[in-house]
C-alpha positions as CSV (number, residue, x, y, z in Angstrom):
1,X,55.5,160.0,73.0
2,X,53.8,157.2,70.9
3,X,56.5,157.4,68.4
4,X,59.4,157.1,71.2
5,X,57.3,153.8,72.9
6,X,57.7,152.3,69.4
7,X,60.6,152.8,68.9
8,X,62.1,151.7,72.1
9,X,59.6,148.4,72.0
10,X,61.6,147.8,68.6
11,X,64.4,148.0,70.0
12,X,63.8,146.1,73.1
13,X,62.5,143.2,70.6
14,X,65.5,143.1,68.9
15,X,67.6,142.9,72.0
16,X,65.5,140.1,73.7
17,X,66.3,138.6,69.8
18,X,69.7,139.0,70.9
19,X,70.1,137.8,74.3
20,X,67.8,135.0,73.9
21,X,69.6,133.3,71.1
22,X,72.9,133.9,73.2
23,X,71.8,132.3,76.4
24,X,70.3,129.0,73.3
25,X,73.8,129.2,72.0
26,X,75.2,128.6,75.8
27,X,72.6,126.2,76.7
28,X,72.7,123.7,73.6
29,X,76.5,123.5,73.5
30,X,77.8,120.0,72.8
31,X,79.4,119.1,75.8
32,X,76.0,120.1,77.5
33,X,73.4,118.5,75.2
34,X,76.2,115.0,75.6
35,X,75.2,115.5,79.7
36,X,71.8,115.9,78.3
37,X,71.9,112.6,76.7
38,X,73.2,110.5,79.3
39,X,71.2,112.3,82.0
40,X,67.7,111.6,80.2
41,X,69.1,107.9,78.7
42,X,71.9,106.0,80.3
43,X,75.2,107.3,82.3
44,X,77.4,104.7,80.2
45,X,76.2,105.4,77.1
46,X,78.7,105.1,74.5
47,X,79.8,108.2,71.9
48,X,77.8,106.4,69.2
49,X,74.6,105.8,71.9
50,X,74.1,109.8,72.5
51,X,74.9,110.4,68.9
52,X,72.1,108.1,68.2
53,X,69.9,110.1,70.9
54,X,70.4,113.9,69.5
55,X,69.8,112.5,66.2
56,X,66.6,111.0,67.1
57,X,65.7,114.2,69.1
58,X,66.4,116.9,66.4
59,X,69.6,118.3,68.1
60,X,72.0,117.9,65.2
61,X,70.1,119.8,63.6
62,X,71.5,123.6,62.8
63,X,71.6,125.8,65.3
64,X,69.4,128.3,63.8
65,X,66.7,125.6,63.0
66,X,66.5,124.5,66.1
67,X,66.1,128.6,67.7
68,X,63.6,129.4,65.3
69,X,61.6,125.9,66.3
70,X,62.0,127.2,70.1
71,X,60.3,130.5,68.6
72,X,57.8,128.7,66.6
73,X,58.8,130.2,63.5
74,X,60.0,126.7,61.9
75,X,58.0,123.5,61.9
76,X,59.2,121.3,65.1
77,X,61.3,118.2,64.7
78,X,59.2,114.8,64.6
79,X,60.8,111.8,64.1
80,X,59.1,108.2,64.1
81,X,61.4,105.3,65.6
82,X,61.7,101.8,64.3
83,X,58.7,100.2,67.3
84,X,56.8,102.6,65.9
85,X,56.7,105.6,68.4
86,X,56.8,109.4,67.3
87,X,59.4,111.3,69.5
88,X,60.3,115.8,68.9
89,X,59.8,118.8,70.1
90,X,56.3,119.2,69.5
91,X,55.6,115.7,71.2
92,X,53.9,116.1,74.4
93,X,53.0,113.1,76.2
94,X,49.3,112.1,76.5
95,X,48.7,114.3,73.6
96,X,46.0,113.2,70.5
97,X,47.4,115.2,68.1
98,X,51.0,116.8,67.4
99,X,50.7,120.5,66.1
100,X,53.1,121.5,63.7
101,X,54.9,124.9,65.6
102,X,55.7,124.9,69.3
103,X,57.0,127.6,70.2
104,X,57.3,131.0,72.1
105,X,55.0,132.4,69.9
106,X,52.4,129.4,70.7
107,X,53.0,130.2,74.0
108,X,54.4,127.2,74.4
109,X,58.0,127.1,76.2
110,X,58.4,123.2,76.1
111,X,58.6,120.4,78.4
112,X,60.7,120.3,81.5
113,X,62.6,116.8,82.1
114,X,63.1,117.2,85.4
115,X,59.2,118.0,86.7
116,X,57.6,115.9,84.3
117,X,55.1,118.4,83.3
118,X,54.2,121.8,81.0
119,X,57.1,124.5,81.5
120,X,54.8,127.2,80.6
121,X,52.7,125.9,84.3
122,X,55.6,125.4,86.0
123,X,57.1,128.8,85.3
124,X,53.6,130.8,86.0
125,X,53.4,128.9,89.2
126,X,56.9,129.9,90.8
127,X,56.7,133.6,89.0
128,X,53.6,134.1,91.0
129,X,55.3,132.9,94.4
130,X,58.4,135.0,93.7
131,X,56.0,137.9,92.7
132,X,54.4,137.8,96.4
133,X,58.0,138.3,97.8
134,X,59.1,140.9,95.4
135,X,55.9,142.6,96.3
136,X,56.2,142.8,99.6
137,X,59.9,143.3,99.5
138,X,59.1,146.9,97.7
139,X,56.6,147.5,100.2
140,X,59.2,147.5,103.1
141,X,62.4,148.8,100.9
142,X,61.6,151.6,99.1
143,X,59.6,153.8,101.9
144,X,62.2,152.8,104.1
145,X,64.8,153.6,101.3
146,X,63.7,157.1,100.2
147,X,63.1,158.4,103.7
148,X,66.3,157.8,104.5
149,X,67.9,159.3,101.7
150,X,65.5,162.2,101.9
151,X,66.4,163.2,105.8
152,X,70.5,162.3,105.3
153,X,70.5,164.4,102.0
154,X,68.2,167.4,103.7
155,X,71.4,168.4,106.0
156,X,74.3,167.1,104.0
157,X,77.3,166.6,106.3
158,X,75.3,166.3,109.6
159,X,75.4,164.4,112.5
160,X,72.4,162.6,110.8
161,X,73.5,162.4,107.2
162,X,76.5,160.5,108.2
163,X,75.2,158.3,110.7
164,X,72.3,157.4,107.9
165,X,75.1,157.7,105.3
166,X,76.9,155.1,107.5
167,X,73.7,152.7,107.8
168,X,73.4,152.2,103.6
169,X,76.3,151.6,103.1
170,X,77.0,149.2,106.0
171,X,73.3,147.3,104.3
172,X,74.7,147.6,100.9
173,X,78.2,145.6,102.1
174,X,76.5,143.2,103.7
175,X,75.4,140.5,101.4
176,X,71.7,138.1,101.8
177,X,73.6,135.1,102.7
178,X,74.8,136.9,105.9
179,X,71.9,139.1,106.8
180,X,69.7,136.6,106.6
181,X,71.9,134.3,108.7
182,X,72.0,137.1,111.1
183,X,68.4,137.9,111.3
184,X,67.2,134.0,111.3
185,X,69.7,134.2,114.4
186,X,68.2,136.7,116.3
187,X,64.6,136.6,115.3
188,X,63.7,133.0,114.8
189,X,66.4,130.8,117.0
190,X,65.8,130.1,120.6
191,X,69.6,130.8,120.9
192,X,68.9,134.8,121.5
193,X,65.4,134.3,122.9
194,X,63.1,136.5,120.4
195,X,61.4,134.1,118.3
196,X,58.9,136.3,116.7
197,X,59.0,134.4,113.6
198,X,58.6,130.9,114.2
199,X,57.1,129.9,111.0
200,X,59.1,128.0,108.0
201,X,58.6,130.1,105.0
202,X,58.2,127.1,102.9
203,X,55.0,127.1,104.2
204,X,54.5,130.8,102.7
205,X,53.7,128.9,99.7
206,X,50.7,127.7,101.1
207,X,49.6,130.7,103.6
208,X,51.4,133.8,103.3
209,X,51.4,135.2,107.3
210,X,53.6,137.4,109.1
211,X,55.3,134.8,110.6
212,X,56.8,132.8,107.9
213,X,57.1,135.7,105.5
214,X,59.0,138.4,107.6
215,X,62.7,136.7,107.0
216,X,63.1,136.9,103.6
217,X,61.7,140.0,103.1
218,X,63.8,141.7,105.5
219,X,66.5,140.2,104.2
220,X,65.8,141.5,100.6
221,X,64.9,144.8,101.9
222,X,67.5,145.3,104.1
223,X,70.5,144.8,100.9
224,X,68.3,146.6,98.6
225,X,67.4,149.8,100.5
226,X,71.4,150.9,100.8
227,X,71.9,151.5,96.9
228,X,68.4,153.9,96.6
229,X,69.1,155.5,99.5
230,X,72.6,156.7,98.7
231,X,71.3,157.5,95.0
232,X,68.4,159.5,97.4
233,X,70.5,161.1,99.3
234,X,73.0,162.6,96.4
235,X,69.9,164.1,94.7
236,X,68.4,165.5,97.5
237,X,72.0,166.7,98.3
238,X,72.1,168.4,94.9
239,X,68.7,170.0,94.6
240,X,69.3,171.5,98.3
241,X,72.1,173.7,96.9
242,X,70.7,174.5,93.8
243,X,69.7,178.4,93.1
244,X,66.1,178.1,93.2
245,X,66.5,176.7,96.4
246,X,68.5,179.2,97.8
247,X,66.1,182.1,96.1
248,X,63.5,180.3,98.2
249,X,65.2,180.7,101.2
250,X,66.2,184.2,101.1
251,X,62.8,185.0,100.3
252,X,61.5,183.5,103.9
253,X,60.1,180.2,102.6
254,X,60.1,177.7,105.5
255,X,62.7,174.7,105.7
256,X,59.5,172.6,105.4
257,X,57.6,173.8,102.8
258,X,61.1,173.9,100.4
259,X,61.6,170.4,100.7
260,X,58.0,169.5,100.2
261,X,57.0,171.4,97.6
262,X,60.3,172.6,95.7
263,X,63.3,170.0,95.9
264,X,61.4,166.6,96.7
265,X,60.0,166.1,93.5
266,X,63.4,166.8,91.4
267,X,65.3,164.8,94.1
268,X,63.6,161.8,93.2
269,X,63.8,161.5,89.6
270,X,67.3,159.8,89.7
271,X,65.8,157.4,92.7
272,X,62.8,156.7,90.3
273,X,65.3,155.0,87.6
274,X,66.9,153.1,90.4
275,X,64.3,151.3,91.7
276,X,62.5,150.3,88.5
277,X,66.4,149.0,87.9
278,X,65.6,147.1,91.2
279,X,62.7,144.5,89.7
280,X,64.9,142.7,87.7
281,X,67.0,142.5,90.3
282,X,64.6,141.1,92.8
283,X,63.6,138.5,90.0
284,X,66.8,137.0,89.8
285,X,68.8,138.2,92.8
286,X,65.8,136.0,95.2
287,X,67.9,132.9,94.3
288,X,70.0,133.1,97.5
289,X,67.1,134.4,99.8
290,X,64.9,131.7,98.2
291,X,67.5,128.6,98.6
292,X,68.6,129.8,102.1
293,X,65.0,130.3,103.2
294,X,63.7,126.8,101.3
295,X,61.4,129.5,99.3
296,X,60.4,127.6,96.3
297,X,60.0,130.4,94.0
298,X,61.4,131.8,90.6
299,X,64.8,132.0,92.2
300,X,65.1,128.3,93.4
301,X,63.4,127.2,90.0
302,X,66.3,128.9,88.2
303,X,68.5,127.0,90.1
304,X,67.3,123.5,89.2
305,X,66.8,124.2,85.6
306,X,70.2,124.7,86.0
307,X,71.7,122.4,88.0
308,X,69.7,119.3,86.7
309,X,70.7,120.6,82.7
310,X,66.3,121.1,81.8
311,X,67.0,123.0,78.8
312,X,63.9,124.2,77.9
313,X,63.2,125.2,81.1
314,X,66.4,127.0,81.7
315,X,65.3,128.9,78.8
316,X,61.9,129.7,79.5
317,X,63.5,131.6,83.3
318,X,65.8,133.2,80.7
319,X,63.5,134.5,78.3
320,X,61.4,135.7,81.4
321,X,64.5,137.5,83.0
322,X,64.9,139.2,79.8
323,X,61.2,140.1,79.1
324,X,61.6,141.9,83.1
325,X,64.6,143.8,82.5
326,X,63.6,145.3,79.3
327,X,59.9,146.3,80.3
328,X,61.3,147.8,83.7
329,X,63.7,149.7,81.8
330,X,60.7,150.9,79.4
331,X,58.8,152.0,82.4
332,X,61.6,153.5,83.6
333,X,62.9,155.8,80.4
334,X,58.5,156.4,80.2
335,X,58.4,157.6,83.8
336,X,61.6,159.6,84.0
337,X,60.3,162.3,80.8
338,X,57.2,162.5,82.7
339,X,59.2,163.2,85.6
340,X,61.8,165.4,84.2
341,X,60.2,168.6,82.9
342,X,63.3,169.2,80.9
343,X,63.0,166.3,78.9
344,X,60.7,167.1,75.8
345,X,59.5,164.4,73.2
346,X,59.2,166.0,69.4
């Protein structure tokens, strides 16, 4: 087992190697780092102007020089202008002294130019709000999820199976932008006359209560549940017509007792794969929810790294997006040998 973690940690370094310098490719094309320059200078700054800038600022430098400074495996840029003051990558302002790596591996992740501050704090800070909401979106989705799947695969081809069958799939077409719509609608405008949540779940932020927290997580749980429960309810379908099963019943084992103890746990070793696959999706997929609810979270951070061109932050909810897929993935191949009795590890 120890010898399988290490080697899939080797390769999950590797990849994150991978995808990491692809999305610092992307992110520090010219035309991009140009915007950069005229974004954090002067909108009419002439061709020779940002030229002037990047060169000041390290970005001509080679590509490779400037991802392994991002790592902190090479020494960061520091240049010294004319009036005397020292501008680079390692340059933090208010600093005493300037250290010579900054990187990943210093745990540092840069300096956003857009918040003004640390990207490292600013990342932790909306990683723990989004982690509240992908908490409690589990909580709600994947009970709801495998009970479904579970009592529609039990009787495949009921009355029940396809009418639960019908409900997944009707949750897995309908996308956040619309169920939440819908649900704000019915459960927090005066139009119907419900209003059980009247809270804005900005101020979840702050206080998490039922009030202001119940939107977005129903809407989250209510797309997300559809995809386990069908992936439920074809495993249950399967192990209910395997031959152990029907051994089981021709000796006089009760309906109850051979779902419980005999085809429950086997049906949910595909589900288990599922929703570890479902944690990166919550991490990144929360952008809508987030924006639409005014959620001020991982998702909506992503978005202004994005849309105001912060490089370094940008890659900092990269790197993190990475890091989550590959350690739920982990966790995942970990949990399903342990799982899976016919899975052996020499």
């Amino acid at each position: 087992m120890w010898i399988f973690i290490v080697k899939r940690t080797g390769l999950m370094t590797l990849t994150a190697l991978c995808l990491t310098f692809l999305v610092f490719f992307l992110t520090n094309l010219q035309p991009n780092l140009e915007k950069l320059a005229k974004t954090q200078g002067n909108m009419r700054m002439s061709d020779t102007q940002v030229e002037q800038w990047l060169e000041d600022r390290g970005y001509n430098q080679p590509l490779l020089v400037r991802y392994g400074e991002w790592l902190g495996v090479a020494q960061g840029f520091v240049f010294t202008k004319d009036n005397g003051k020292t501008v680079g990558r390692c340059v933090k302002p208010g600093a005493d002294t300037i250290p010579n790596y900054c990187g990943v591996l210093q745990a540092d992740m840069g300096w956003s130019s857009v918040f003004k501050d640390d990207v490292s704090s600013i990342v932790s800070k909306r990683l723990g709000l989004t982690g509240w909401l992908m908490l409690f979106v589990m909580l709600v989705m994947v009970p709801m999820a495998l009970i479904i799947g579970v009592l529609a695969g039990m009787r495949e081809g009921s009355r029940t199976d396809r009418s639960l069958s019908t409900f997944a799939i009707i949750t897995t077409a309908t996308p956040e932008y619309v169920s939440g719509v819908i649900f704000v609608v019915i459960f927090a405008s005066s139009a119907v006359g419900l209003r059980w949540f009247k809270g804005s779940s900005a101020s979840a932020m702050d206080e998490i209560t039922i009030a202001n927290f119940s939107l977005p997580v129903m809407t989250m749980a209510f797309y997300g549940m559809g995809y386990i429960a069908r992936m439920t309810r074809a495993s249950m379908a399967e192990v209910m017509t395997a031959q152990y099963i029907r051994t089981a019943r021709l000796k006089g084992v009760s309906f109850r007792n051979i779902v419980l103890k005999h085809a429950l746990r086997n049906a949910l070793i595909a589900p288990f794969t599922v929703i570890m696959l479902q944690i990166p999706w919550l991490l990144t997929g929360v952008v809508i929810v987030e924006t639409l609810f005014n959620y001020k979270g991982f998702g909506w951070l992503l978005v202004q790294a994005a849309s105001n061109n912060d490089i370094d932050l940008l890659l900092a909810c990269s790197m993190v997006a990475v890091f989550v897929v590959l350690i739920t993935q982990l966790i995942s191949d970990i949990g399903y040998v342990f799982l899976n009795p016919r899975i052996r590890i020499n």
